[in-house]
RONU-401507 format. One record per residue: x, y, z of N, C-alpha, C, O in turn; residue number from 1. Coordinates in nm, 4 decimals. Atoms other than C-alpha are relative to their C-alpha. Example, Ala and Ser with C-alpha at 12.3 -4.5 7.8 and 13.67 -1.06 7.14 Angstrom:
<recs>
((0.0890, -0.1190, 0.0000), (1.2300, -0.4500, 0.7800), (0.0900, 0.1200, 0.0000), (0.1936, 0.1181, 0.0665), 1)
((-0.0820, -0.1190, -0.0060), (1.3670, -0.1060, 0.7140), (-0.0770, 0.1090, 0.0730), (-0.0261, 0.2198, 0.0899), 2)
</recs>
This chain:
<recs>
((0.0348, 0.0227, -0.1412), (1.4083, 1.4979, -1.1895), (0.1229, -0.0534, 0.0737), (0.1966, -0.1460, 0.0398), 1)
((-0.1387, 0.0197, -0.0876), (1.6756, 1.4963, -0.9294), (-0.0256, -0.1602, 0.0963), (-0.1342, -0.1835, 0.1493), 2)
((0.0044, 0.1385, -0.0773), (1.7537, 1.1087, -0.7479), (-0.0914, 0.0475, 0.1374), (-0.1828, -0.0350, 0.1372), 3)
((0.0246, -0.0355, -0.1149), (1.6230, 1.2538, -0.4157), (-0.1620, 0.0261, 0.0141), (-0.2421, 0.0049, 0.1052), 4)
((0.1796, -0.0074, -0.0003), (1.2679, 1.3548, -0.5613), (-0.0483, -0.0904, -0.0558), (-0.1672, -0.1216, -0.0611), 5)
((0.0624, 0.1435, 0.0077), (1.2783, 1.0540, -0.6876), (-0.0106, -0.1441, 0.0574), (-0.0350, -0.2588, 0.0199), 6)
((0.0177, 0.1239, -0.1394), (1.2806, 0.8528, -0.3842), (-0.0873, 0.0285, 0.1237), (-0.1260, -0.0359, 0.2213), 7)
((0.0822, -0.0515, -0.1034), (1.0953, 1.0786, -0.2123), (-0.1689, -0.0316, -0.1117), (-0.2749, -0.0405, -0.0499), 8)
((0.0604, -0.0024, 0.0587), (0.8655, 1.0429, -0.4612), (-0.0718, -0.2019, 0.0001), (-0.1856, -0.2483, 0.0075), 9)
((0.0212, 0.1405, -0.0042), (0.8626, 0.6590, -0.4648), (-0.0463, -0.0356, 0.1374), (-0.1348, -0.1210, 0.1318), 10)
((0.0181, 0.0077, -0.1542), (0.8232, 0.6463, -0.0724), (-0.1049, 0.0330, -0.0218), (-0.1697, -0.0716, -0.0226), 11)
((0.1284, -0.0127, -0.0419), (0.4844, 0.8231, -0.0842), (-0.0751, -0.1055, -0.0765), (-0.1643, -0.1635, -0.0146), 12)
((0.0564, 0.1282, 0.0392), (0.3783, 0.5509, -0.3415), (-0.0227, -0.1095, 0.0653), (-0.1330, -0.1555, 0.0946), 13)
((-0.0057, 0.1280, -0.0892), (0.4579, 0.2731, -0.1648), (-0.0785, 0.0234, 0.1457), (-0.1299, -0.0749, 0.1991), 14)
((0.0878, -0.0419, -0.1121), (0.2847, 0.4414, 0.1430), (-0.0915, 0.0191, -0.0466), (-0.1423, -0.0926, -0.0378), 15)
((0.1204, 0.0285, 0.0778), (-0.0009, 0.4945, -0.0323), (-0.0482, -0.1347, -0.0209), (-0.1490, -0.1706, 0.0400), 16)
((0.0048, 0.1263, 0.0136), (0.0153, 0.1419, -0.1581), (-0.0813, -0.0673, 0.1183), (-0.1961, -0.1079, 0.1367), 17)
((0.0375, 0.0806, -0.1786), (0.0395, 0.0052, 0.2239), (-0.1335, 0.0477, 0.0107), (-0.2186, -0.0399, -0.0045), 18)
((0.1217, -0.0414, -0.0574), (-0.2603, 0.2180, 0.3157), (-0.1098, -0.0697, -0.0616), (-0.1929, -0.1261, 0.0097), 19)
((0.0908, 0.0476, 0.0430), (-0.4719, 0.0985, 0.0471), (-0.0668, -0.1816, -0.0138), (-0.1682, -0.2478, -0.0363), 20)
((0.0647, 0.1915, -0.0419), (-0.4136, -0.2859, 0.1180), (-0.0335, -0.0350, 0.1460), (-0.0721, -0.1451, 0.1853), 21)
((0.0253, 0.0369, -0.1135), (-0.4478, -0.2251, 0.4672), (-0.1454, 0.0481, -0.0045), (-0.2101, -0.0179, 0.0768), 22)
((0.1519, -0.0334, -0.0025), (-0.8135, -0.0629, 0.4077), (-0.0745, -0.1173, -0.0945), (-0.1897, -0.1592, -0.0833), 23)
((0.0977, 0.1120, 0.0824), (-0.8649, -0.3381, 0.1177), (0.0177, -0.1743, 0.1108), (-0.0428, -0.2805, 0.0957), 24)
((0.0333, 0.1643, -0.1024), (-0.7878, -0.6428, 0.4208), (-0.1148, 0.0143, 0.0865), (-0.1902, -0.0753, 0.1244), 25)
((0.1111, -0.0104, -0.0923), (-1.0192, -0.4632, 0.6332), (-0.1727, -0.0588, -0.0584), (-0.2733, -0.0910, 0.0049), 26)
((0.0801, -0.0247, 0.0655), (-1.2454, -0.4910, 0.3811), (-0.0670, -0.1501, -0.0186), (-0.1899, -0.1578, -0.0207), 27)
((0.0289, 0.0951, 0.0191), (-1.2677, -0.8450, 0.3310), (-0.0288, -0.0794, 0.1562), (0.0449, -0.0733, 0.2547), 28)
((-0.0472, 0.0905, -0.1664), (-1.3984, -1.1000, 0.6384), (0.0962, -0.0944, -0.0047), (0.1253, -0.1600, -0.1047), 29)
((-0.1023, 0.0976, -0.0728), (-1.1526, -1.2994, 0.8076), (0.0102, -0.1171, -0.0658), (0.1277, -0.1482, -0.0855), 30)
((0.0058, 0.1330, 0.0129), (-1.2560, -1.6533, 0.6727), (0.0267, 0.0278, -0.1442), (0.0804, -0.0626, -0.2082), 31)
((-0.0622, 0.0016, 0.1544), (-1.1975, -1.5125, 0.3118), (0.1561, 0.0760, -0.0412), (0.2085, 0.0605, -0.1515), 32)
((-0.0827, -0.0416, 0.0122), (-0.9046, -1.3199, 0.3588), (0.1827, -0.0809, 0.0312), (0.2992, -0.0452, 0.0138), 33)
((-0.1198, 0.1126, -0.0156), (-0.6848, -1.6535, 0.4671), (-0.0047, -0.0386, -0.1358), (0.1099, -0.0636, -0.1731), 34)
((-0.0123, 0.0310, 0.1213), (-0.7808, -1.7427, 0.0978), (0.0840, 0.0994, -0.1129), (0.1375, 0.0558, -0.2148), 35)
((-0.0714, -0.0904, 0.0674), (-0.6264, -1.4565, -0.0537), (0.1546, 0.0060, 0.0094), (0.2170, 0.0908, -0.0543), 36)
</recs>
C-alpha cells in the first residue's frame, strides 16, 4: 500500500471516528455528558 492511500485511508477513519462521537454526545443528556 502506497503512503498516500495510506493517509487517505487514515483520514476517512478519523472522520468516521468524529462522526460517531458527535452522534454518541448527542446521545447522552447534557447533565451527564459534563461527567464524561
Amino acid at each position: 500500500m502506497s503512503l498516500w492511500q495510506f493517509t487517505y485511508l487514515h483520514d476517512l477513519v478519523k472522520e468516521s471516528i468524529k462522526k460517531q462521537n458527535i452522534h454518541f454526545r448527542e446521545a447522552i443528556p447534557s447533565d451527564q455528558r459534563l461527567a464524561v
